[in-house]
mmCIF file as Biopython writes it, N, C-alpha, C and O atoms, coordinates in Angstrom:
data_model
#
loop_
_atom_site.group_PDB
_atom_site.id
_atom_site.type_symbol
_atom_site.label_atom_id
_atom_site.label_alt_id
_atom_site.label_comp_id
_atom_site.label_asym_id
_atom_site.label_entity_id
_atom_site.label_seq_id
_atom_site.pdbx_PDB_ins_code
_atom_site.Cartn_x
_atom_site.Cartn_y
_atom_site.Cartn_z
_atom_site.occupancy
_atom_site.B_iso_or_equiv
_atom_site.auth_seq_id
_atom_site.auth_asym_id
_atom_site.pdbx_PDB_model_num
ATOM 1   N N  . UNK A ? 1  ? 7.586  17.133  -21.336 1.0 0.0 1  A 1 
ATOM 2   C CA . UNK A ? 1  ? 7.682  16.079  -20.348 1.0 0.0 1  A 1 
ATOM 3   C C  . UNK A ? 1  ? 6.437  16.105  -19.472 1.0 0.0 1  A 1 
ATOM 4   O O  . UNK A ? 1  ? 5.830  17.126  -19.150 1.0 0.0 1  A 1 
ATOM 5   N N  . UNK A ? 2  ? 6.148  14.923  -19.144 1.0 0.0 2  A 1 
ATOM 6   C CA . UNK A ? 2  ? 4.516  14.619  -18.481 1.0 0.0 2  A 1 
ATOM 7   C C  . UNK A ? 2  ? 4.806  14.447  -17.192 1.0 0.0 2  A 1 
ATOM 8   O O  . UNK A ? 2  ? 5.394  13.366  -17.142 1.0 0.0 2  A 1 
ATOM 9   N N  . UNK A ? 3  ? 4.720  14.949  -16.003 1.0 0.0 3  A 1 
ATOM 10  C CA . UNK A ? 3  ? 5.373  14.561  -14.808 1.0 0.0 3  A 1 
ATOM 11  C C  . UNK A ? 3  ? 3.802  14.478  -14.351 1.0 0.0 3  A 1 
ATOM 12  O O  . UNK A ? 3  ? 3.014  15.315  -14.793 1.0 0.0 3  A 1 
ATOM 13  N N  . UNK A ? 4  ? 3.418  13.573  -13.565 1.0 0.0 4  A 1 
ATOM 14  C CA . UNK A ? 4  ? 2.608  13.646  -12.664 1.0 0.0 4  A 1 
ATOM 15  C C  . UNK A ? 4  ? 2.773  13.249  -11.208 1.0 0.0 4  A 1 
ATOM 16  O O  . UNK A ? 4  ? 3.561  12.416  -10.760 1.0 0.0 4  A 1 
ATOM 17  N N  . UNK A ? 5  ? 1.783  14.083  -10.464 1.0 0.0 5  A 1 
ATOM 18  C CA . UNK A ? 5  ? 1.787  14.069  -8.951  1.0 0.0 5  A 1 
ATOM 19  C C  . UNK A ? 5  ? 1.633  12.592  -7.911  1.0 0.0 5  A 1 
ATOM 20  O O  . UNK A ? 5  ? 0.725  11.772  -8.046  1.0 0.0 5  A 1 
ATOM 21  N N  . UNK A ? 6  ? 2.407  12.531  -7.193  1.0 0.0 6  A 1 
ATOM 22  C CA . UNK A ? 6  ? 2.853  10.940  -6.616  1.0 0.0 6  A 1 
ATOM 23  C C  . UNK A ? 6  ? 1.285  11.704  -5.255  1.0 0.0 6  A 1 
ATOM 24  O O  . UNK A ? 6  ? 0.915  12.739  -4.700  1.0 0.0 6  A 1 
ATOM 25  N N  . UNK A ? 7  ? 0.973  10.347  -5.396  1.0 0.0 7  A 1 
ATOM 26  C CA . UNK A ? 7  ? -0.711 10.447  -4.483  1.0 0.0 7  A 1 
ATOM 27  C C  . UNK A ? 7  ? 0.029  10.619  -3.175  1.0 0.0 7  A 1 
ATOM 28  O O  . UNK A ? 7  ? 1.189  10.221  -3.072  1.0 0.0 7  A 1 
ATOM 29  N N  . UNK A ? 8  ? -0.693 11.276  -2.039  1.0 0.0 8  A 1 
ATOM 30  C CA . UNK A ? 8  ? -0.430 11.600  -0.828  1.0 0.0 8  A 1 
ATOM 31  C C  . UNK A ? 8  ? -1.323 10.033  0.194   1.0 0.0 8  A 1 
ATOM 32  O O  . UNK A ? 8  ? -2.526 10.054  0.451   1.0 0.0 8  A 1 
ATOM 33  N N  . UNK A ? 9  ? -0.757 9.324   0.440   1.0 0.0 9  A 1 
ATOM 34  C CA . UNK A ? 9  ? -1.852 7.749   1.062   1.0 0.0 9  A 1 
ATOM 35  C C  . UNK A ? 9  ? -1.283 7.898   2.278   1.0 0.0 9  A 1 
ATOM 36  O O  . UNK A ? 9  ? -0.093 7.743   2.554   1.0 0.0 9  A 1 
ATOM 37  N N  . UNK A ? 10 ? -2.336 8.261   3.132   1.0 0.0 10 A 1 
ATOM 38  C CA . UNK A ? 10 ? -2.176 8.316   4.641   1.0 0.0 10 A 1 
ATOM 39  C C  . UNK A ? 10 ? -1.592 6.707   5.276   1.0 0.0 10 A 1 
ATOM 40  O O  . UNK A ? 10 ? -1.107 5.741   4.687   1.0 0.0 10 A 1 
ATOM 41  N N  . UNK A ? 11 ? -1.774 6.859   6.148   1.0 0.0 11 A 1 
ATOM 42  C CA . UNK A ? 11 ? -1.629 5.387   6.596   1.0 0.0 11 A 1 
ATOM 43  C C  . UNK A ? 11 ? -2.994 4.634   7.350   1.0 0.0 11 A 1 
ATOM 44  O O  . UNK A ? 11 ? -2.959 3.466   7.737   1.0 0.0 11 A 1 
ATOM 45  N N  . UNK A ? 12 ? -4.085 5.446   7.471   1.0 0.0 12 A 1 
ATOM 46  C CA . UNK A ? 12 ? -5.196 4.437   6.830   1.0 0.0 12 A 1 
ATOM 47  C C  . UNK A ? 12 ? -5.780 3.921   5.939   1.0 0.0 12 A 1 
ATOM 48  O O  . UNK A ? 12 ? -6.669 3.069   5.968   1.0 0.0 12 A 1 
ATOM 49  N N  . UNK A ? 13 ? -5.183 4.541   4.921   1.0 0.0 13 A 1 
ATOM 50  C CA . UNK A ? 13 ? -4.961 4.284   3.513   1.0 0.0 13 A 1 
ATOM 51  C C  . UNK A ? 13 ? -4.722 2.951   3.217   1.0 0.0 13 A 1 
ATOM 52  O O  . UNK A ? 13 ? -5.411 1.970   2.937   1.0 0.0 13 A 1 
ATOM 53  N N  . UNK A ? 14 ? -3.203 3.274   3.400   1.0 0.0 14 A 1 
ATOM 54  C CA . UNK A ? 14 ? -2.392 2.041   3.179   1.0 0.0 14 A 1 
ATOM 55  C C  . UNK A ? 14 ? -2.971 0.681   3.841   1.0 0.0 14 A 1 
ATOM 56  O O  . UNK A ? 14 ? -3.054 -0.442  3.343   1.0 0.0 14 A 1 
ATOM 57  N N  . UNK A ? 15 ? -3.393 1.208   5.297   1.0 0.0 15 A 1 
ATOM 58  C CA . UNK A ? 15 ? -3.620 -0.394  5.849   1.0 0.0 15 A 1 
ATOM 59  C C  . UNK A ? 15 ? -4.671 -0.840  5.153   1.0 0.0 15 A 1 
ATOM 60  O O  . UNK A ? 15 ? -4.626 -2.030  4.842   1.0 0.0 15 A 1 
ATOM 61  N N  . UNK A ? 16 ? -5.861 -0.049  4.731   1.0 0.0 16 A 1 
ATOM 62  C CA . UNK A ? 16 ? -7.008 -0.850  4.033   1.0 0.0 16 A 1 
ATOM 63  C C  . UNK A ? 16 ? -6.217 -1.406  2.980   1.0 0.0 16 A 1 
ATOM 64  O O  . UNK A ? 16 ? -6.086 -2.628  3.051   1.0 0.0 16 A 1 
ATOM 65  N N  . UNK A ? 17 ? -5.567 -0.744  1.871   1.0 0.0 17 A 1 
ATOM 66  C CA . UNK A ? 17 ? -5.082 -1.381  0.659   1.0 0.0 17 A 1 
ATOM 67  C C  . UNK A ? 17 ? -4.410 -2.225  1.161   1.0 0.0 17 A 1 
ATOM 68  O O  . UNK A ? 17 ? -4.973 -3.241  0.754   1.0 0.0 17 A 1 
ATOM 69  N N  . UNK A ? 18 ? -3.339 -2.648  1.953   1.0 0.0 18 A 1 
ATOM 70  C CA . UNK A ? 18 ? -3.159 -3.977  2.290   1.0 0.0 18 A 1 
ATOM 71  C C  . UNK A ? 18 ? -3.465 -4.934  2.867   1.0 0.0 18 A 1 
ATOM 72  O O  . UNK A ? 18 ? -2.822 -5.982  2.920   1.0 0.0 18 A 1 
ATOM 73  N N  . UNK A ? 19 ? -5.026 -4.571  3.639   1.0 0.0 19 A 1 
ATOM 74  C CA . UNK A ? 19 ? -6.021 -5.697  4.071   1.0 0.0 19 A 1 
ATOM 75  C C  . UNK A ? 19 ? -6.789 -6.361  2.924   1.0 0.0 19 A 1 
ATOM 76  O O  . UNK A ? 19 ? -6.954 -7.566  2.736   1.0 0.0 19 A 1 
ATOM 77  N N  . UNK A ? 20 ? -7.280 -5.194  2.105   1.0 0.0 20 A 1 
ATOM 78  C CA . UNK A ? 20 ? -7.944 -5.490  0.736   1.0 0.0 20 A 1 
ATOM 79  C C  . UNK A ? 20 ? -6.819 -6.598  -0.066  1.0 0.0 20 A 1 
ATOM 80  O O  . UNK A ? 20 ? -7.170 -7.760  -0.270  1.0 0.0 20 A 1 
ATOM 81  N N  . UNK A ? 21 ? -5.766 -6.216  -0.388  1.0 0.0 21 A 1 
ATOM 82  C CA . UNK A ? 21 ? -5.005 -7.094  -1.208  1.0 0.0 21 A 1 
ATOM 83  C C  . UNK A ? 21 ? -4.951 -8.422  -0.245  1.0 0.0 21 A 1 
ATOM 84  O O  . UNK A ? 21 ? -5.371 -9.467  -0.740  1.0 0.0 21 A 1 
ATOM 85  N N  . UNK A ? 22 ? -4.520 -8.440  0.937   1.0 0.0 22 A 1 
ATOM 86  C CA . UNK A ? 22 ? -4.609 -9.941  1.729   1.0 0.0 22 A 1 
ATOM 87  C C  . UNK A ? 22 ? -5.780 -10.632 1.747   1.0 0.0 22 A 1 
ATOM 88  O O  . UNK A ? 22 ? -5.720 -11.857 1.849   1.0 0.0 22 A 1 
ATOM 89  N N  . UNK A ? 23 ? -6.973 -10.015 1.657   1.0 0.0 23 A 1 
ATOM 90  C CA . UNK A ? 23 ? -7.758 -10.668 1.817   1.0 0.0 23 A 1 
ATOM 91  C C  . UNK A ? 23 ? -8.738 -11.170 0.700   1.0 0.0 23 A 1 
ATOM 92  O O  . UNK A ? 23 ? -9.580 -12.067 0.738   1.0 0.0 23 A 1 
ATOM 93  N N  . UNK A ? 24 ? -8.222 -9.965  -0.718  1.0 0.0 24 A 1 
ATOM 94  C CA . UNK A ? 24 ? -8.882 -10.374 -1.811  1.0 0.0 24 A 1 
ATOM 95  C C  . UNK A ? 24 ? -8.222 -10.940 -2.930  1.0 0.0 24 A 1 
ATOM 96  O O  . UNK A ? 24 ? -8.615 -10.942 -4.097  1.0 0.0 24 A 1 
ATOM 97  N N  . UNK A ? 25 ? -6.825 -11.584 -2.303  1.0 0.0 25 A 1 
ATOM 98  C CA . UNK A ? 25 ? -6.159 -12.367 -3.116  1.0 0.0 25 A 1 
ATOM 99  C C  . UNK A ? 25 ? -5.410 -11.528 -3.662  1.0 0.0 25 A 1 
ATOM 100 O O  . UNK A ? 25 ? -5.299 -11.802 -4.857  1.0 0.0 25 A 1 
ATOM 101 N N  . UNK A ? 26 ? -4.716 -10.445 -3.310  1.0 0.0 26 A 1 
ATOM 102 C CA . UNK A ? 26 ? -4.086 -9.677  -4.195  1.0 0.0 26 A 1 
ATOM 103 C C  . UNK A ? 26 ? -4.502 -9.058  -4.962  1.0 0.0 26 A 1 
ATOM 104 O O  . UNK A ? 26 ? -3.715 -8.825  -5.879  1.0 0.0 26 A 1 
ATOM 105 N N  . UNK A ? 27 ? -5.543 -8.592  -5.055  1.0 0.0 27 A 1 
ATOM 106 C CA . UNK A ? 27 ? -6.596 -8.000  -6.761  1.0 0.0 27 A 1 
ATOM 107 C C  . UNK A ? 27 ? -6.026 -6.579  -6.325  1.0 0.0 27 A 1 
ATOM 108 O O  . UNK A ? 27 ? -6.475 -6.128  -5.271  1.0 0.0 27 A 1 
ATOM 109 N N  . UNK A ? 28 ? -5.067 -5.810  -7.032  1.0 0.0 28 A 1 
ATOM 110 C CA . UNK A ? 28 ? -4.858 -4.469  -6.317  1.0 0.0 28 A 1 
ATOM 111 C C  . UNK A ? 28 ? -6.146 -3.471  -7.507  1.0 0.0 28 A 1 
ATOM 112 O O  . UNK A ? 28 ? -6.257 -3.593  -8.727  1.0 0.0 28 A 1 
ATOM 113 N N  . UNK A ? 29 ? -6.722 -2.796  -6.822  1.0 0.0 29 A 1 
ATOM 114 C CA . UNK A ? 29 ? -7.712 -1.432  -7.593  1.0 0.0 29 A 1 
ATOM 115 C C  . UNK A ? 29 ? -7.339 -0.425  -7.406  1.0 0.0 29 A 1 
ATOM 116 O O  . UNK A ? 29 ? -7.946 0.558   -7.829  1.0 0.0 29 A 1 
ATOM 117 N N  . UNK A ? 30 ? -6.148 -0.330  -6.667  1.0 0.0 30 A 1 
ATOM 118 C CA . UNK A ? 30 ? -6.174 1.241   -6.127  1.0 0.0 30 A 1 
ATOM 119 C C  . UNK A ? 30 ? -5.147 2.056   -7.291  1.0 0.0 30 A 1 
ATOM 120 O O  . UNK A ? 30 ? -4.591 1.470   -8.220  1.0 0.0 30 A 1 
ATOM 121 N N  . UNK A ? 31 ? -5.068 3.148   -7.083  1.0 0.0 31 A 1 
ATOM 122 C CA . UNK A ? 31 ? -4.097 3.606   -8.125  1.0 0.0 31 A 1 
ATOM 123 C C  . UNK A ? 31 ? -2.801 4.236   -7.970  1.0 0.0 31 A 1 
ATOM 124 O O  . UNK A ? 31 ? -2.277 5.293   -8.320  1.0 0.0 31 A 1 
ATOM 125 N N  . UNK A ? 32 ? -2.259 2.513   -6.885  1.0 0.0 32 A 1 
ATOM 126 C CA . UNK A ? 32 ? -0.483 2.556   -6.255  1.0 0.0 32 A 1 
ATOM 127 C C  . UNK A ? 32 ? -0.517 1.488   -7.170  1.0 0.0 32 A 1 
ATOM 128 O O  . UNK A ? 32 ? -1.406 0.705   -7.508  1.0 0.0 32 A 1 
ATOM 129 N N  . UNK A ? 33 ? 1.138  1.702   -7.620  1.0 0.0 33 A 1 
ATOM 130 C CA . UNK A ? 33 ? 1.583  0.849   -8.367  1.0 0.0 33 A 1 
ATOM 131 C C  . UNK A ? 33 ? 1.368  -0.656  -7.424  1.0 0.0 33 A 1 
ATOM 132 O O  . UNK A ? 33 ? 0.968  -0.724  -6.262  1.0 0.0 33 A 1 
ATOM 133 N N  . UNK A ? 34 ? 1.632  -1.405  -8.017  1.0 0.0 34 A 1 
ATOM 134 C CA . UNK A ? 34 ? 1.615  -3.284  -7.970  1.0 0.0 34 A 1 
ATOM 135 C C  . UNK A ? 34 ? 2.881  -3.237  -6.924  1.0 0.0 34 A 1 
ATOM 136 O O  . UNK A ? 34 ? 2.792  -3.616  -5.756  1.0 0.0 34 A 1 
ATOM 137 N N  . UNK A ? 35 ? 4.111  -2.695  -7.549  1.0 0.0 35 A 1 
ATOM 138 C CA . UNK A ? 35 ? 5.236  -2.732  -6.972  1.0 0.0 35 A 1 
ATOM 139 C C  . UNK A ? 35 ? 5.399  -2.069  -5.571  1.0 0.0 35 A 1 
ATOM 140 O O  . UNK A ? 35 ? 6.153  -2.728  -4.855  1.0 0.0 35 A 1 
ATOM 141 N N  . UNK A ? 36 ? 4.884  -0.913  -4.965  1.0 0.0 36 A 1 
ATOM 142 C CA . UNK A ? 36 ? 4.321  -0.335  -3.545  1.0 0.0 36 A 1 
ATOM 143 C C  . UNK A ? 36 ? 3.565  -0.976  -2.996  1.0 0.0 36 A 1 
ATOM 144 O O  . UNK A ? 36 ? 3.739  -1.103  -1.784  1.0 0.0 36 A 1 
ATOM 145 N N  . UNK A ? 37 ? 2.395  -1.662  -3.636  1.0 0.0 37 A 1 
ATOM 146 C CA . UNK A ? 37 ? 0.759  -2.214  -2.658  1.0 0.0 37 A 1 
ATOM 147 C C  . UNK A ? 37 ? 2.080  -3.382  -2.195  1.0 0.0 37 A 1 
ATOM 148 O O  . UNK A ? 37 ? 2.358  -3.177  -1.013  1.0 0.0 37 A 1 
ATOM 149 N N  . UNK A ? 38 ? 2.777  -4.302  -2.678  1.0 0.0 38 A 1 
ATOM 150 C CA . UNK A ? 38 ? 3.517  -5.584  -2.462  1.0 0.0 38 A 1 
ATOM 151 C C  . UNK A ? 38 ? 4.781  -5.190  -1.536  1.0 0.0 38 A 1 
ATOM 152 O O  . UNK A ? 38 ? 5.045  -6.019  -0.665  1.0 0.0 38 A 1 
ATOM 153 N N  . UNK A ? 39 ? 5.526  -4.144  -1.597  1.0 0.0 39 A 1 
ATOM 154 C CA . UNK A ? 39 ? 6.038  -3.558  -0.542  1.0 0.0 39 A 1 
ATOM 155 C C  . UNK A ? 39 ? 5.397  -3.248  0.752   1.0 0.0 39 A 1 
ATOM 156 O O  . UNK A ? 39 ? 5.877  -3.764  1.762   1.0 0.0 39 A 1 
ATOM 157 N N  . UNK A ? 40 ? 4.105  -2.268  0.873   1.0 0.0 40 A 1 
ATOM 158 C CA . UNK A ? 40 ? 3.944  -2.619  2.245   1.0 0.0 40 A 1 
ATOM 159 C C  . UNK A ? 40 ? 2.992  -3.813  2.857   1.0 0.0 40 A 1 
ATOM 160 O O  . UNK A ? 40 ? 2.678  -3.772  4.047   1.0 0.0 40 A 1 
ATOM 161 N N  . UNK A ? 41 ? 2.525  -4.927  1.959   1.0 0.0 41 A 1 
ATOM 162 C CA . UNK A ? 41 ? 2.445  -5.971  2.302   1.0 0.0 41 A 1 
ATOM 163 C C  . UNK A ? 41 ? 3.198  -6.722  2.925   1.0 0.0 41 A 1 
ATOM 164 O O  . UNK A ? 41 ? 2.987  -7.210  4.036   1.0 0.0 41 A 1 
ATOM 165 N N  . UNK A ? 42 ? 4.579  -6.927  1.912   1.0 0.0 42 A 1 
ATOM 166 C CA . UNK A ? 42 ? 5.809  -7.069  2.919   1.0 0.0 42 A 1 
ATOM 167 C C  . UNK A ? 42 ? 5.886  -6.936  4.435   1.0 0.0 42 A 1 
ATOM 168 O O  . UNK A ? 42 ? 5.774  -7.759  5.344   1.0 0.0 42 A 1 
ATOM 169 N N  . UNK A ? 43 ? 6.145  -5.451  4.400   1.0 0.0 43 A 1 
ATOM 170 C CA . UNK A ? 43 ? 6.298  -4.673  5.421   1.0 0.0 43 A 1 
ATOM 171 C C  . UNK A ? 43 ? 5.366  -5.306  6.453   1.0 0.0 43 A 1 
ATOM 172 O O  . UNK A ? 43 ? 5.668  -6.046  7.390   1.0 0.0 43 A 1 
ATOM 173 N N  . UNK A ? 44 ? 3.841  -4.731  5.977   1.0 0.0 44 A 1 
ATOM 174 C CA . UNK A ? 44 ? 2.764  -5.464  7.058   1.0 0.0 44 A 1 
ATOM 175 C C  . UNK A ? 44 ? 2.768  -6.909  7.767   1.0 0.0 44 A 1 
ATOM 176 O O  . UNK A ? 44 ? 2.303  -7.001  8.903   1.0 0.0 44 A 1 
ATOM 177 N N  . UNK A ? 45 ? 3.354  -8.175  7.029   1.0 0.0 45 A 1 
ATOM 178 C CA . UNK A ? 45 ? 3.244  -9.141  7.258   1.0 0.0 45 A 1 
ATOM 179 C C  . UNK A ? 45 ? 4.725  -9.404  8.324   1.0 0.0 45 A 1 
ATOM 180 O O  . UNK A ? 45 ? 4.780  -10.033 9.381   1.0 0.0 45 A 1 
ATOM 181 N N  . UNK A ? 46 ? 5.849  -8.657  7.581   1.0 0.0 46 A 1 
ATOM 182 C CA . UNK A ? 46 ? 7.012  -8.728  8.526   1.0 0.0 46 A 1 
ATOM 183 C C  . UNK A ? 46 ? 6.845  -8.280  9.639   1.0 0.0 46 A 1 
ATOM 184 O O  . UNK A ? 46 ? 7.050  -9.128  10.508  1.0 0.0 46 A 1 
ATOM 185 N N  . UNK A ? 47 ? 6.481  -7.040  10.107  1.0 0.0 47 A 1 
ATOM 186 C CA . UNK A ? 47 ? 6.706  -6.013  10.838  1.0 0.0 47 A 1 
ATOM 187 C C  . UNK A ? 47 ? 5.501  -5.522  11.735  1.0 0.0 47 A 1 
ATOM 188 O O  . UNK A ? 47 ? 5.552  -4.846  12.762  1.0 0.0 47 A 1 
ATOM 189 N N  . UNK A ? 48 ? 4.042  -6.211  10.857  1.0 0.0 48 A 1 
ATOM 190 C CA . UNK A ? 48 ? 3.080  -5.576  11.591  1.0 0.0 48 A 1 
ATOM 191 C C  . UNK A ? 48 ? 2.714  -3.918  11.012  1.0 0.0 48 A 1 
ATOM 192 O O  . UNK A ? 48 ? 3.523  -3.274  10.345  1.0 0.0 48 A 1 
ATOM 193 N N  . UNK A ? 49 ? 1.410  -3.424  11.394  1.0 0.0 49 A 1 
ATOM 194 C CA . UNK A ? 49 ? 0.830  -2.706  10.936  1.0 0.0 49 A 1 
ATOM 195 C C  . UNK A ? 49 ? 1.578  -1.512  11.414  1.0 0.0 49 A 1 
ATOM 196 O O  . UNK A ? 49 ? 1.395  -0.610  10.597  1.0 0.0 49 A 1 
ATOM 197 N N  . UNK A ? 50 ? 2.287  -1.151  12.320  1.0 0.0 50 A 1 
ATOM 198 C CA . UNK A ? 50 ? 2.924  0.590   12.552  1.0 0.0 50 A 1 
ATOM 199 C C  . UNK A ? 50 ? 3.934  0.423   11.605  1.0 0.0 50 A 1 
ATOM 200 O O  . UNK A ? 50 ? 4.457  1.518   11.399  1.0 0.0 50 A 1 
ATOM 201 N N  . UNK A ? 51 ? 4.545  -0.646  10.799  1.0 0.0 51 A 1 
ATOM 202 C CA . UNK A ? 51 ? 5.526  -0.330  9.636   1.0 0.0 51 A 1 
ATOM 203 C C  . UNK A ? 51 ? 5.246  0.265   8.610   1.0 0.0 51 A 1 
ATOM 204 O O  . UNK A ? 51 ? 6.119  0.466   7.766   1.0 0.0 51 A 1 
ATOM 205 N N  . UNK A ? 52 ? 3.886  0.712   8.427   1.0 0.0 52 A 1 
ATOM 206 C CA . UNK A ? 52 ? 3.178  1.181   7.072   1.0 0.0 52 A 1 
ATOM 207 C C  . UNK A ? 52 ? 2.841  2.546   7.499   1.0 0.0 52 A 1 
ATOM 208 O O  . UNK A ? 52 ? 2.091  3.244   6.818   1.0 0.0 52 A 1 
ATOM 209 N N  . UNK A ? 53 ? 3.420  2.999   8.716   1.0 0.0 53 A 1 
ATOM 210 C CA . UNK A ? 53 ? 3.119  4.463   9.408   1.0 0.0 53 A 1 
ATOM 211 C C  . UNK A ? 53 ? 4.420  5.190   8.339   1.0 0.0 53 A 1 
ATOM 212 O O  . UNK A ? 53 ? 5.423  4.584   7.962   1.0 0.0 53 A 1 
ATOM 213 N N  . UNK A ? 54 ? 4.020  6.800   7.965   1.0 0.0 54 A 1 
ATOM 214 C CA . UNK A ? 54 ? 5.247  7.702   7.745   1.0 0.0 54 A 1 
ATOM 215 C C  . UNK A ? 54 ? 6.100  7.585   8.542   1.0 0.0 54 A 1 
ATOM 216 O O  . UNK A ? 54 ? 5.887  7.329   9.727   1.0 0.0 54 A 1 
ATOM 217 N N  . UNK A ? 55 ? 7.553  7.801   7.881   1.0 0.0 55 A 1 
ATOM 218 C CA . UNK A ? 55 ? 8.588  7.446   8.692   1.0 0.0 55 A 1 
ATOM 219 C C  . UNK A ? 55 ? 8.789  9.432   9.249   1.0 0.0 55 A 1 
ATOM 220 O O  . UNK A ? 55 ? 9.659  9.762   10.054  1.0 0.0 55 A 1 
#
């Protein structure tokens, strides 16, 4: 079995990857799934940027 390690993305992390995706049309590069970068987009657009902070 192949398990690999889930990336550690701070939360300046995150906010660039979801400025990058808002602002470049969604083009995700990073290497978070499609299904996470669009979650805290979500998040960001609902809630504003401290929603993408560790809980």
């Amino acid at each position: 079995m192949n398990k690999t390690k889930a990336l550690k993305i701070t939360y300046d992390e995150r906010l660039m990857i979801v400025h990058d995706a808002l602002v470049y049309n969604r083009d995700f590069k990073y290497h978070v799934s499609y299904q996470q970068v669009y979650t805290w987009v979500r998040k960001y657009e609902s809630q504003g940027a401290q929603s993408l902070e560790n809980n």
